[in-house]
KEKEZA-546933 format. One line per 5 residues: their letters; for each residue x, y, z of C-alpha. Coordinates in Angstrom, 1 decimal, decimal comma. Each point is the difference from the previous one (the first is absolute). Layout:
<nodes>
A = X/Y/Z; ...
</nodes>
This chain:
<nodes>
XXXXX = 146,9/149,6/92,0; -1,9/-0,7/3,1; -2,5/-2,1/-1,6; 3,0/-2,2/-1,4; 1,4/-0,2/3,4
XXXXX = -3,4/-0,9/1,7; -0,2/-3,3/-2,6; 3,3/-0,9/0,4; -0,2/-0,4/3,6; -3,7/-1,5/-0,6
XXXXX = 1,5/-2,7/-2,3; 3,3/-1,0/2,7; -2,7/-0,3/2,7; -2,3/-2,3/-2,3; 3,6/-2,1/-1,1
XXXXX = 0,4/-0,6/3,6; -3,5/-1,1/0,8; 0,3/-2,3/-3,3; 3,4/-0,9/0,4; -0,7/-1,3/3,5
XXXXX = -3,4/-2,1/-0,7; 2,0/-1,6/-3,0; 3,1/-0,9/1,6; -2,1/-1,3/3,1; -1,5/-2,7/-2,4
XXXXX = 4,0/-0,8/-2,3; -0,7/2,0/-2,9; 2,8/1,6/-2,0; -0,8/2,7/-2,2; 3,1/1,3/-1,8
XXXXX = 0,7/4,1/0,6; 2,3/2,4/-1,5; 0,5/2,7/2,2; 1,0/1,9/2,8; 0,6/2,6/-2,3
XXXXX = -2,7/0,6/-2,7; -2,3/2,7/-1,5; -3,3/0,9/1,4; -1,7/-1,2/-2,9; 2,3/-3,5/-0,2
XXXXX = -0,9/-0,3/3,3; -3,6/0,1/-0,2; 0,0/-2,6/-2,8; 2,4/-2,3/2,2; -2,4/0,3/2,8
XXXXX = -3,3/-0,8/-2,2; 1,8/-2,9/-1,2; 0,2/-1,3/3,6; -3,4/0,7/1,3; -1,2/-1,6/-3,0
XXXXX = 2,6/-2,8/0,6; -1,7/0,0/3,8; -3,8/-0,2/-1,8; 1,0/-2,7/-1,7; 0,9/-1,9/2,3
XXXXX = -3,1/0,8/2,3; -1,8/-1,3/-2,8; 1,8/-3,2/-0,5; -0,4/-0,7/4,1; -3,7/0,8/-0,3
XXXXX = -0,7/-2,6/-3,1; 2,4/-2,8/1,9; -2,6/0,4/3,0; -3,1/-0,2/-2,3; 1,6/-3,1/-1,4
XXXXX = 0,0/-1,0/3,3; -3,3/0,7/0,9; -1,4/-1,8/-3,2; 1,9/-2,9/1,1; -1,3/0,1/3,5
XXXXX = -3,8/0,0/-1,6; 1,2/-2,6/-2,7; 0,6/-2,1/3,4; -3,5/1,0/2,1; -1,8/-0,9/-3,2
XXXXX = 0,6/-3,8/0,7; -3,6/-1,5/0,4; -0,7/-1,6/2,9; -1,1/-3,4/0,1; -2,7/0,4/3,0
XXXXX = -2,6/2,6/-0,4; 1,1/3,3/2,3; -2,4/2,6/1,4; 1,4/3,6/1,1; -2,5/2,4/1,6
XXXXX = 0,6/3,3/0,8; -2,6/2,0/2,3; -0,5/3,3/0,7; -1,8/-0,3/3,6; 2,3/-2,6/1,8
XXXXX = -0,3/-1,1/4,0; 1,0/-3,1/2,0; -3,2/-2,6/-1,9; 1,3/-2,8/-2,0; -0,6/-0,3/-3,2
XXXXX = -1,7/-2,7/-1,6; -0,8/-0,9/-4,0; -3,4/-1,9/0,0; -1,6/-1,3/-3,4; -1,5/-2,8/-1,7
XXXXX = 3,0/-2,5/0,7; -0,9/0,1/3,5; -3,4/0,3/0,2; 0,0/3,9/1,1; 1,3/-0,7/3,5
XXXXX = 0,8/3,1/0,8; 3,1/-0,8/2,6; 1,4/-2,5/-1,0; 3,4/-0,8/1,3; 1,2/-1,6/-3,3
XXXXX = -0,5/3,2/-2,2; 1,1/2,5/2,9; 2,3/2,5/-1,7; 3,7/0,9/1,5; 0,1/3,7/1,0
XXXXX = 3,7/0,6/-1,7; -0,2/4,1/1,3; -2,5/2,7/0,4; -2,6/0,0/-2,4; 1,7/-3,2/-2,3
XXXXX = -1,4/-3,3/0,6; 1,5/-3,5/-1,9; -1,6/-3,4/-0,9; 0,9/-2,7/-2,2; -1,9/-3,0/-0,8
XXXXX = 1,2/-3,6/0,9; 1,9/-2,2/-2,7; -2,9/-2,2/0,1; -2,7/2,6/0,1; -3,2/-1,1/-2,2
XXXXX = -1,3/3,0/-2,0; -3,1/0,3/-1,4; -0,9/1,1/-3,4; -0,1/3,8/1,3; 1,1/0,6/3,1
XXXXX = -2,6/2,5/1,9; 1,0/1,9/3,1; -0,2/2,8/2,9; 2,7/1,0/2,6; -1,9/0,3/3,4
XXXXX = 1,7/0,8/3,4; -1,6/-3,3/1,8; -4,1/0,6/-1,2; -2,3/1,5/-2,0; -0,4/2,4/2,3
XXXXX = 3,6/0,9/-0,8; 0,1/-0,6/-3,6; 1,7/2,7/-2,7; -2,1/3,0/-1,3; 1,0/2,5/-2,5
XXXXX = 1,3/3,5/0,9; -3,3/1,7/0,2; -1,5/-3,0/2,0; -1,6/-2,3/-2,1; -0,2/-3,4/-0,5
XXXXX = 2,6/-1,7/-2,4; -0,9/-2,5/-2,7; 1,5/-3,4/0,3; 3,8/0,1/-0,9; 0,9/-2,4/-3,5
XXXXX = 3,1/-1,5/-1,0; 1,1/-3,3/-2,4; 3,5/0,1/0,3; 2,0/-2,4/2,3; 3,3/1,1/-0,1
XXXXX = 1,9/3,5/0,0; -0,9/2,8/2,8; -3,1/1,5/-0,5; -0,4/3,7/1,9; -3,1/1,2/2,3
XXXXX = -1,1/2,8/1,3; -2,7/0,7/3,1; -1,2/3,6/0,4; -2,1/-0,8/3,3; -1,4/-2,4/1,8
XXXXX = -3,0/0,0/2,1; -0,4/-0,4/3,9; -2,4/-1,6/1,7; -2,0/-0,2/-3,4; -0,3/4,0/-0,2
XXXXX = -0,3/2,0/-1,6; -3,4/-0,3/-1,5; -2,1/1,3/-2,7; -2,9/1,7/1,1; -2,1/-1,1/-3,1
XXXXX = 0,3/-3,6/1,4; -0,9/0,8/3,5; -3,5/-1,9/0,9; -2,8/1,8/0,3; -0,9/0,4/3,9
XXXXX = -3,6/-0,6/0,6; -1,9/1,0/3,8; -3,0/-3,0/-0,5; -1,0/1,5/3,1; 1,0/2,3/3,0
XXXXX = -2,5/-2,3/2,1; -0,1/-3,2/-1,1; -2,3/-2,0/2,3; 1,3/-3,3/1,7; -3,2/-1,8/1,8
XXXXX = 2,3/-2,5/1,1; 1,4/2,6/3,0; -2,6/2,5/-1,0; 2,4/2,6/-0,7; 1,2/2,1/-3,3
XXXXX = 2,9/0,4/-2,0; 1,6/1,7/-2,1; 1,3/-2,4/-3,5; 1,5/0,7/-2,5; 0,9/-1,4/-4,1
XXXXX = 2,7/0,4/-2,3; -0,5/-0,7/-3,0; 1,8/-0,5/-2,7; 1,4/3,2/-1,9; -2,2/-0,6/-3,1
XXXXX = -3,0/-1,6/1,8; -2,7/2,5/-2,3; 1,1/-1,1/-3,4; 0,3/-3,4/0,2; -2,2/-2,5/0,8
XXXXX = 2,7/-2,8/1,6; -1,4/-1,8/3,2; 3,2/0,4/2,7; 1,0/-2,4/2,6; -0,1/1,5/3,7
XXXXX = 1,9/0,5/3,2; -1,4/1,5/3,0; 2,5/1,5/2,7; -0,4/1,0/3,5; 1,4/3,3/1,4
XXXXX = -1,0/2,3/-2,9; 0,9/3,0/1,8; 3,5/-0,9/-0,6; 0,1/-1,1/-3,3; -0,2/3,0/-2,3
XXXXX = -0,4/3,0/2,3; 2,8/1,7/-0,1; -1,1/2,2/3,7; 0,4/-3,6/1,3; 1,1/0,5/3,4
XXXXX = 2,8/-2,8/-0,6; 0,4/0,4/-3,7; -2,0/-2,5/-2,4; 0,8/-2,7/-2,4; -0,9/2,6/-3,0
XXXXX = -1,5/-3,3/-1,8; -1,7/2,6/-2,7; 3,7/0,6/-0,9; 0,8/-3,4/-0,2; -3,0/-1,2/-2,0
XXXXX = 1,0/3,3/-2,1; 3,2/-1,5/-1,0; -0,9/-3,6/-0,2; -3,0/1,4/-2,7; 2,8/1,5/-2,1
XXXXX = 2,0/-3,0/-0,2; -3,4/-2,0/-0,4; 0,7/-3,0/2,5; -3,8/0,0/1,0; -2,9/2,3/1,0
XXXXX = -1,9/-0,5/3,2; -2,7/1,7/1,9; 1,1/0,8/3,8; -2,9/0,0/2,3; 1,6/1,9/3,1
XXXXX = -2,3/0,1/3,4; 0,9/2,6/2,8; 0,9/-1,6/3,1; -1,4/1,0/3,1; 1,9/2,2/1,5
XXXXX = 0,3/-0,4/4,0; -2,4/-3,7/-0,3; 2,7/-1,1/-2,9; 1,6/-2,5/1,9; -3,3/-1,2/1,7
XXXXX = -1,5/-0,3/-3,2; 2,6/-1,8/-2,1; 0,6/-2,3/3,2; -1,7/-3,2/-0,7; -0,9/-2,5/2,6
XXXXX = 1,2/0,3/3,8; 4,0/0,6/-0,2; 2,8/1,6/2,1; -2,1/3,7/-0,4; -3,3/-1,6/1,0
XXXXX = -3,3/-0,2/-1,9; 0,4/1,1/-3,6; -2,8/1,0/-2,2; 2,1/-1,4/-3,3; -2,5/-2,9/-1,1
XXXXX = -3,0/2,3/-0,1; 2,1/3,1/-1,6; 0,9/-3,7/-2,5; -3,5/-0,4/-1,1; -0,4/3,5/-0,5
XXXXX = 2,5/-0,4/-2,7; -1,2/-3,2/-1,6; -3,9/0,4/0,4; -0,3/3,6/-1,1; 2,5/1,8/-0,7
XXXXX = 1,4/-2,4/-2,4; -3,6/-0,5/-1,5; 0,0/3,4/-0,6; 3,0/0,5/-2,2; -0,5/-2,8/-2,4
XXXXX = -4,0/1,8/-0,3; 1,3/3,5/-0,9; 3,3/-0,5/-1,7; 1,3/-2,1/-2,6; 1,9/-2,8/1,9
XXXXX = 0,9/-3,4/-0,3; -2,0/-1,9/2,9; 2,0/-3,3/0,3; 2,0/-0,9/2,7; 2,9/-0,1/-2,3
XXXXX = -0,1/3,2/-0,6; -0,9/1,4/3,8; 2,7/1,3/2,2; 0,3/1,3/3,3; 3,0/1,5/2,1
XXXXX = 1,0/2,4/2,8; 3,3/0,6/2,0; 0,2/-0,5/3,4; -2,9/-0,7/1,9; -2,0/0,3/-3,3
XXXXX = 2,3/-2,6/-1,3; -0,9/-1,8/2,6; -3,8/0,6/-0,5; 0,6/-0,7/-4,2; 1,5/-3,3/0,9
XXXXX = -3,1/-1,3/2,7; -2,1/1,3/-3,1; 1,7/-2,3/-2,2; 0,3/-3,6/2,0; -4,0/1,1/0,9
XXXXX = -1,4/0,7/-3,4; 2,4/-2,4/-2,4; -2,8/0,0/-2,6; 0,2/4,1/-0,4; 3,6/1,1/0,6
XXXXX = 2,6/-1,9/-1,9; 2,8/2,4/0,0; 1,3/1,4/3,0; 2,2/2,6/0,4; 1,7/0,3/3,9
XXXXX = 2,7/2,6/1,0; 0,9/-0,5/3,6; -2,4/-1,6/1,8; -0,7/0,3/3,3; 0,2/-3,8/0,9
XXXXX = 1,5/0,5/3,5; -3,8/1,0/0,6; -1,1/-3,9/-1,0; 3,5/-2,1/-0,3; -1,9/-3,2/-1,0
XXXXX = -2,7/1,2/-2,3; -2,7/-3,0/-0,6; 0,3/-1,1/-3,5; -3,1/-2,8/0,4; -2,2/2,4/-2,2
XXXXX = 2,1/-0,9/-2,6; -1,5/-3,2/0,6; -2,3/-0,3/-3,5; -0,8/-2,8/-1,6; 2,0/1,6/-3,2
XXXXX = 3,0/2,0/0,3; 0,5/3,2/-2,0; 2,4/1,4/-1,6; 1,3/2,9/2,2; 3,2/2,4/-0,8
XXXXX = 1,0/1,7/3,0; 2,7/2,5/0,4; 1,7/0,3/3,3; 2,1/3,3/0,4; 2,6/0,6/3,9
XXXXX = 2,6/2,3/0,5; 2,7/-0,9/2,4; 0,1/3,1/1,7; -3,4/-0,1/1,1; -0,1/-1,8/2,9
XXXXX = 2,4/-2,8/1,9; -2,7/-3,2/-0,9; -1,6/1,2/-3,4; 1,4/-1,6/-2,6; 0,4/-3,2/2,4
XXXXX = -4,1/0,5/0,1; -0,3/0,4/-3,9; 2,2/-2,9/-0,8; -1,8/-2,3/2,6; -3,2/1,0/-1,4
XXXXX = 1,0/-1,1/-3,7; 1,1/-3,1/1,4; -3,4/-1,1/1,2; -2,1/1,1/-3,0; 2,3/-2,0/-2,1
XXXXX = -0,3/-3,3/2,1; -3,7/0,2/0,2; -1,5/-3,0/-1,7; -0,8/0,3/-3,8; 1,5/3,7/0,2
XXXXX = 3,6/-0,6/-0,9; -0,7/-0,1/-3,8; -3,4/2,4/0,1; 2,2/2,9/2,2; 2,3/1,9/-1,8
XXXXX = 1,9/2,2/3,0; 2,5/2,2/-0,8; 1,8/1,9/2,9; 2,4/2,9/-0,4; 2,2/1,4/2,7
XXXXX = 1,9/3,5/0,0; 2,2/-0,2/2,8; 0,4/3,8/-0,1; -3,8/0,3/0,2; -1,9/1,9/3,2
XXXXX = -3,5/-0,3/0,8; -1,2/2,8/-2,2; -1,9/1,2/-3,3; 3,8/0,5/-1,8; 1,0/-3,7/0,0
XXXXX = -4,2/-0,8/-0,8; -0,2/2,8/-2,8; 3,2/-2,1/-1,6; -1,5/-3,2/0,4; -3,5/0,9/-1,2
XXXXX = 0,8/-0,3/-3,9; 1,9/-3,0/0,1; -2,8/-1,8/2,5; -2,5/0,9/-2,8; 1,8/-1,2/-3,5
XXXXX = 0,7/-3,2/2,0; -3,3/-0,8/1,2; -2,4/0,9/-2,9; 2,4/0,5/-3,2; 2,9/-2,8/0,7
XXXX = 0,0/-3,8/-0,7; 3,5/-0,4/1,9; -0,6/-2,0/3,0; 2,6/2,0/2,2
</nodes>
């Protein structure tokens, strides 16, 4: 008795419920009661649940129609070729697509991607876009510094597609900053030549340094060579004011094989460092710069090319500092054309010499010569003003303006300190020794 009570007030409470949500959406379901059996009623009431399934049933296939309509629509092809990338590690960089149909620039404004919300970037080819046979590309956030990696940091193989229509999807895990990180089977291998490394020319010693490249005992490749100024901040990372960590750099620039290079990094000399790369008589007095100069060509230089396996020719002889060792690497240059004819200048201290002479330039047979000029605009009120000047006159120099290939960049953000030089270095390096492009 009580159990047949307990369903038949179960069942009104479920007609109700039912009831309601039909009626709600204008169904009528024909009923024949208030007053039937237990059992009558039971059947009655399965006839309108299952009335009340069906109908849930019909909704849910008219939205699936729906749906399959909606995709029917999104799979019209489009006529231009569209790229969607999704990233997992987003910030406030651009991105860019750079590939064989622009020559790798790596920010260029014509392929810069729109950010259409967090993580989702959106390009689509012009109308009159000229693809090649295969289409070969890499998202980068401005450089190759910033270029895309995989998730567990390494470097991607070049992206492939043939189609020229339609949406084609992407996906960046990371991306890399400031070319890190690095794999520390690429990094060079640091070699002390010697803790006291004589220099008649001021009869003093110093310490010098080489890097070599990372697989410099099992080959037998001859390299091309830069030497740089200031090695105490250039890989030693107790540098009082940081360093440039170039053994990262040339780590990374190994693994995606743009060039090997041996880095032959002298010590500077602590409290005589700006006496010694002071050349001539300037605004800080009586340098000792040209001497410290033939140190480097007449034995030091000598030396290198007689215990390791370089290549000798000027063509393949750099030299470069930052600050007043740019400053020294550039009088190094304009004095010894015929041994340096790559150089590599971050922030030169030109207010020291405004109107640097130029007549050594003065050969009967101009050179070829790459130089790469680096200022950052928050360095000081007149650098870049110095920097720019100072490309102006090497370029109108007589004979020099096809034989000088200068090519200056300028960070506006950039202070006067190894940070903004550490960025620069790689892209100072694959422009002057493993670039034909002329800017």
């Amino acid at each position: 008795m009580f159990l047949q009570l307990g369903l038949f007030f179960l069942c009104c409470f479920l007609k109700k419920i039912v009831l309601k949500r039909l009626f709600c959406n204008n169904i009528s379901i024909p009923l024949k009661y208030p007053y039937i059996s237990l059992k009558g009623f039971v059947i009655q009431m399965q006839k309108v649940i299952f009335t009340g399934i069906e109908y849930h049933i019909t909704t849910m296939n008219k939205a699936e129609d729906s749906m399959t309509d909606d995709l029917e629509v999104k799979k019209i092809i489009e006529p231009q070729l569209n790229i969607l990338l999704t990233t997992d590690e987003d910030d406030d960089r651009p991105v860019y697509i750079s590939g064989n149909f622009n020559n790798w620039v790596t920010q260029d404004k014509k392929f810069e991607m729109e950010k259409v919300g967090q993580g989702l970037y959106h390009f689509k080819f012009e109308s009159d876009f000229v693809y090649p046979e295969e289409l070969l590309y890499k998202f980068t956030r401005g450089d190759w510094s910033e270029v895309e990696i995989d998730k567990y940091g390494n470097r991607t193989e070049n992206r492939s597609c043939k189609q020229h229509n339609g949406v084609r999807k992407e996906h960046v895990a990371k991306w890399r900053h400031n070319w890190l990180p690095f794999k520390s089977k690429f990094l060079p291998k640091v070699h002390l030549i010697s803790e006291e490394f004589e220099i008649p020319q001021l009869n003093k010693t110093r310490r010098v340094w080489a890097l070599l490249p990372h697989d410099y005992d099992k080959s037998t490749e001859t390299y091309p060579v830069l030497y740089l100024q200031d090695a105490q901040n250039l890989f030693n990372e107790k540098a009082k004011y940081g360093n440039w960590e170039i053994d990262k750099k040339l780590a990374v620039m190994a693994e995606y094989k743009i060039g090997k290079i041996i880095i032959v990094a002298v010590e500077h000399a602590e409290k005589e460092r700006i006496k010694e790369y002071n050349v001539g008589n300037t605004v800080l007095g009586n340098g000792q710069g040209k001497k410290y100069i033939r140190f480097l060509t007449e034995t030091l230089k000598p030396f290198i090319d007689s215990n390791f396996r370089t290549k000798p020719d000027r063509e393949y002889t750099g030299i470069g500092g930052s600050s007043m060792g740019g400053l020294v690497s550039i009088f190094s240059g304009i004095m010894y054309p015929e041994i340096f004819g790559k150089l590599m200048i971050f922030s030169p201290s030109l207010w020291v010499v405004p109107k640097i002479k130029l007549s050594f330039l003065d050969t009967d047979e101009p050179q070829d010569t790459r130089i790469y000029l680096y200022a950052g605009g928050d360095e000081s009120a007149t650098m870049i003003d110095h920097v720019k000047q100072f490309k102006k006159r090497l370029l109108k120099k007589d004979g020099y303006a096809d034989k000088m290939k200068v090519r200056l960049s300028i960070n506006m953000e950039g202070k006067h300190n190894e940070v903004f030089w550490s960025d620069e270095f790689p892209k100072a390096i694959e422009w002057l020794y493993f670039s034909t492009k002329d800017e």
